[in-house]
N, C-alpha and C positions, 0 to 999 in steps of 0.2 A: 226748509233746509233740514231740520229734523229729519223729518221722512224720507229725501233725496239717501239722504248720509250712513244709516244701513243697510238701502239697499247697495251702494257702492261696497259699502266693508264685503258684503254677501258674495258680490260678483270677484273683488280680491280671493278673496278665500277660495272660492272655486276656482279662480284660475290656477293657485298656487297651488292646489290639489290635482288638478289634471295637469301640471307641470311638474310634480314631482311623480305621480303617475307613469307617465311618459319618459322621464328619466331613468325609473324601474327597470322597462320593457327591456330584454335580455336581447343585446345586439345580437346582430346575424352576420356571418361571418362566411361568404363566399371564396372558396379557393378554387382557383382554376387551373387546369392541368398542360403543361407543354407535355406533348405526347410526341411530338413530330422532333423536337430537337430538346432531351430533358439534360441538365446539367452535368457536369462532371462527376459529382458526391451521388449523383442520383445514377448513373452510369457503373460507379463502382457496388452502389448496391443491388442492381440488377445481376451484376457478373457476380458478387458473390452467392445471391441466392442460387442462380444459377449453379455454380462449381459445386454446392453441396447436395443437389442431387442425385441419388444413390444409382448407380448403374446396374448393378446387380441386386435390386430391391430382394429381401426376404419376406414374402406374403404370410399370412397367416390363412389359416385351412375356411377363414369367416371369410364372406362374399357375399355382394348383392348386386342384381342386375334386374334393371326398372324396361321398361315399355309403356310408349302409348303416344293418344297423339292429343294435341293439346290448341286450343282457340283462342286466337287475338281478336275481339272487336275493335275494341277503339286502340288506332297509333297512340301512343304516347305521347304529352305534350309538347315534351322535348327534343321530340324527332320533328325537326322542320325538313316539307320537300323542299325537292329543289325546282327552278323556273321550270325546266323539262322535265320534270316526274310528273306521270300520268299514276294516279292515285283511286281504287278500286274502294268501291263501298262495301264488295262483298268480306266478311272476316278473310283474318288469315290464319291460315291450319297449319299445324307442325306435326310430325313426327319424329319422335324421340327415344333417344336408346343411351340408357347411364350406366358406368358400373363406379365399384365403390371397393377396394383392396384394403386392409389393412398391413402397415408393415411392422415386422417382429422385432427388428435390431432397434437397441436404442438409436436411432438416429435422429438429424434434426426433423427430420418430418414422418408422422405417424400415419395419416389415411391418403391415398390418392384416389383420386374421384375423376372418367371421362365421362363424358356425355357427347352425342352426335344430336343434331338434328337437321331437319329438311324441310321447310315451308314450300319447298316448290320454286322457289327462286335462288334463292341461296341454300348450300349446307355449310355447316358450322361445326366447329371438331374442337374442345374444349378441353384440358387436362388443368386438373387442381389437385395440388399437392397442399397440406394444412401442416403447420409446424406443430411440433408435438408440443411444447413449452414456450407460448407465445409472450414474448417481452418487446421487442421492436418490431418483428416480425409476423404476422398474422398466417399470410396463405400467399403461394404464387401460382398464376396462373397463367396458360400459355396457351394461345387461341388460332387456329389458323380458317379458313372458309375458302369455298369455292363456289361457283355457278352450280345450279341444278341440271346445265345441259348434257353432265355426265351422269353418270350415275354414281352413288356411295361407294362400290367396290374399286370403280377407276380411281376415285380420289382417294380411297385409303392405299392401293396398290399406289398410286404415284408418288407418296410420302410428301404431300404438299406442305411448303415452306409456312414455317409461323410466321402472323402477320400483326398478331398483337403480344406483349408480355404484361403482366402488372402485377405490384404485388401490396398485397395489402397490410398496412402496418397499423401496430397499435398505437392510438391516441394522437396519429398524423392522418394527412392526406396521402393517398394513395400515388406509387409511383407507376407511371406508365409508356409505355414505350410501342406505339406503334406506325405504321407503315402510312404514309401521308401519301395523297393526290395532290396536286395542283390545283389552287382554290378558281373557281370558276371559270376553267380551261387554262389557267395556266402554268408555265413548268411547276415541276413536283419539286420540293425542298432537297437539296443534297443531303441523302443520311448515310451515305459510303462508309462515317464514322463510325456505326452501330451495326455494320455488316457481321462483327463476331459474335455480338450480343444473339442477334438474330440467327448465326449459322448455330449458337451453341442451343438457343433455343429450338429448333426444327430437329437438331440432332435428338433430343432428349424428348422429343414428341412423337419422332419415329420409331426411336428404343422401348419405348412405353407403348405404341402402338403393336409392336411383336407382345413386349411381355405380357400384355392384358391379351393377346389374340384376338383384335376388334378388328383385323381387315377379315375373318369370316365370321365373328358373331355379330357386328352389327350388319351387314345385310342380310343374315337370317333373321336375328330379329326384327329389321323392318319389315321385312315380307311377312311375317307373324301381325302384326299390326295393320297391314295392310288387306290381310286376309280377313280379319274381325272387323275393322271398316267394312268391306266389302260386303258384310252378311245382310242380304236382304232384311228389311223393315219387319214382311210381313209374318214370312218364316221365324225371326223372332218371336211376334207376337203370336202365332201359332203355337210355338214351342210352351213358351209363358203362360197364356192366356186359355187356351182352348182344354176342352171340359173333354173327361173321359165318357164311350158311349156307356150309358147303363148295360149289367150284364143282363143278357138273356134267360128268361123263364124257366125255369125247366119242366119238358112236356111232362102232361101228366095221363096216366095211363087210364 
């Protein structure tokens, strides 16, 4: 009994050590998003980010514009197919085209940033505008995409409608507002209600599409990126690699 009796005390102890342990552990704390139908209070903060984008932005004389093309191996975890996705092993490749504006007037937002790309199935047309003085407000961003069976000029020339908004705040979750399908072939959710949200967001995607002049820089500069892909293997390493011939003796008399 002796001996039975601290080993009990022993195994108490431990337990109440890995039970206060355990208690420690810093909950985790998942919030999930209604994108398809977001609340009221979330509705008017959308339309106010909105209304305060500058129409007639004043740039400053700085700029940058990126190129290149860029490789996905592995899908991301969180991207589940679906029953009928036929799913390829080979990577997926993009091509990408960003620019980066700074604006001069005090206003609420200081850099706008587009970026395009095109994997080949999809393109993707991106505008992010960053608050200058961020306290509830972080960044808003307005997204629209289309099929690859056109080409980047048809879809920037069509002014295609945005299809996602969000914006992202400080030391909350992100509000987001996008364009739903019908879960598993069935009807789409009525969002009739968010049509202005949506028409003020396309507007201001189109406007900004003039002011940055991306319906002709970005398909010149994809064709630029496409042309440097396209450069043979070997002629690089010709270029790189290969040894100049020794010069020639000179005869001697």
């Amino acid at each position: 009994m002796a001996f039975v009796f601290p080993k009990y005390l022993v195994f108490l102890s431990v337990l109440a050590v890995g039970c206060a342990a355990w208690a420690q552990q810093p909950q985790v704390k998942v919030n999930v998003l209604n994108v398809c139908t977001p609340s009221a209070d979330e509705q008017k903060e959308i339309a106010a980010a909105l209304s305060h984008v500058p129409k007639q932005p004043q740039f400053s004389t700085d700029f940058e514009i990126a190129r290149g093309r860029s490789s996905l191996t592995d899908a991301p975890s969180f991207l589940q197919a679906g029953p009928s996705a036929q799913l390829s092993g080979e990577p997926s490749v993009a091509d990408f085209v960003r620019m980066r504006r700074e604006l001069t007037e005090k206003a609420m937002f200081s850099t706008v940033q587009y970026s395009f790309s095109n994997d080949g199935k999809t393109m993707v047309e991106t505008l992010v505008l960053h608050v200058r003085d961020p306290k509830d407000l972080v960044q808003l961003s307005i997204e629209d995409s289309a099929s690859s069976v056109t080409s980047a000029a048809s879809m920037l020339a069509a002014s295609t409608p945005a299809s996602r908004i969000k914006l992202e705040r400080f030391g909350k979750s992100s509000v987001v507002l996008a364009r739903c399908a019908g879960a598993e072939g069935g009807p789409a959710p009525d969002q009739s209600a968010y049509e202005p949200l949506f028409s003020s967001a396309s507007s201001i995607l189109g406007n900004y599409r003039t002011l940055l002049g991306v319906r002709k820089m970005v398909p010149e500069e994809l064709q630029r990126v496409a042309a440097v892909a396209g450069v043979p293997a070997k002629k690089t390493a010709h270029r790189s690699g290969a040894k100049s011939a020794p010069a020639a003796k000179p005869e001697t008399k």
